[in-house]
N, C-alpha and C positions, 0 to 999 in steps of 0.2 A: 492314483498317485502320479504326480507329472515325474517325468524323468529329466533328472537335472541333467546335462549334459558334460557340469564341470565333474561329478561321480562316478566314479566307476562302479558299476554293480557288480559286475563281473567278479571284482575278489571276493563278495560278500557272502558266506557259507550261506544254504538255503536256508537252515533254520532263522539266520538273523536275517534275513529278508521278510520271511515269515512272521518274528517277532518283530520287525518293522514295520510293515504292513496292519497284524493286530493291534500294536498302538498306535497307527493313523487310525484305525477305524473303532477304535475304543475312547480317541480322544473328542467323542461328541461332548459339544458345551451340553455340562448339565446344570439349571437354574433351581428348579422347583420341585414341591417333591412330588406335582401331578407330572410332568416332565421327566421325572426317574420313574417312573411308573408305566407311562408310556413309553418308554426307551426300552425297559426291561420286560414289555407288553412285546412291542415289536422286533425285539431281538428273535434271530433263530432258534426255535428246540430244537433238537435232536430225535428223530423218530423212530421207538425201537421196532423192529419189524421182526414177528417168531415164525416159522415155519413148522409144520407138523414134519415130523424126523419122518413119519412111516409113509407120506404118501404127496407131500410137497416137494421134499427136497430132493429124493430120487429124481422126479420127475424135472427139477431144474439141474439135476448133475447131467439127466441127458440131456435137454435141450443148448446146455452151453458147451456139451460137450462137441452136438452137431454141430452149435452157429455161432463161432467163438464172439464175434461182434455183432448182437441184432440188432435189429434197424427201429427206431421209436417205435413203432406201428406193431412190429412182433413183439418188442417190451408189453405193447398195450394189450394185445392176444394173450402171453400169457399171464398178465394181471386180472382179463378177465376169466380165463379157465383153472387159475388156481383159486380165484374168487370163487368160483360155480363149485367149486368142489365142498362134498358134506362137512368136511373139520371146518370149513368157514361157516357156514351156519350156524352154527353156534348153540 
C-alpha cells in the first residue's frame, strides 16, 4: 500500500489499519469461476501444529526458556530433534 502523504495514519486505531489493509488485499479483481478457484487455491491456510503435552512441549518450555530469541538455524535444530522424536513417528 503506497503511503499517501496528504493522510495521516498516525490517528488511525491498529485495527482499522488492519481492516484497511485486509480490504486492499481482498479486493483482488475476480472475473471467472477458474479465477475464484485459483484465488481461493492460492490464498493462505492456516497450519495447525499439535504438540505431544508429555514429551514436546516440556522440552520447548525449556528451550525458550534458555534462548528467549533463537536464531533461524536453532528454529531449524529444534524442528529437527522434535521431528526425530518417537510421538512423531507415527
Amino acid at each position: 500500500m503506497p503511503i499517501n502523504s496528504n493522510k495521516s495514519y498516525m490517528n488511525y486505531p491498529f485495527a482499522s489499519l488492519l481492516s484497511l489493509a485486509q480490504q486492499q488485499y481482498d479486493s483482488t479483481p475476480i472475473h471467472s469461476s477458474s479465477t475464484i478457484k485459483d484465488y481461493a487455491y492460492n490464498r493462505r491456510q492456516r497450519e495447525r501444529t499439535t504438540f505431544d503435552p508429555h514429551e514436546e512441549t516440556p522440552r520447548l518450555l525449556q528451550i525458550f526458556t534458555d534462548t528467549k530469541h533463537p536464531t533461524r538455524y536453532q528454529i531449524a535444530s529444534i524442528c529437527e530433534n522434535l521431528n526425530a522424536l518417537p510421538c512423531r513417528k507415527g
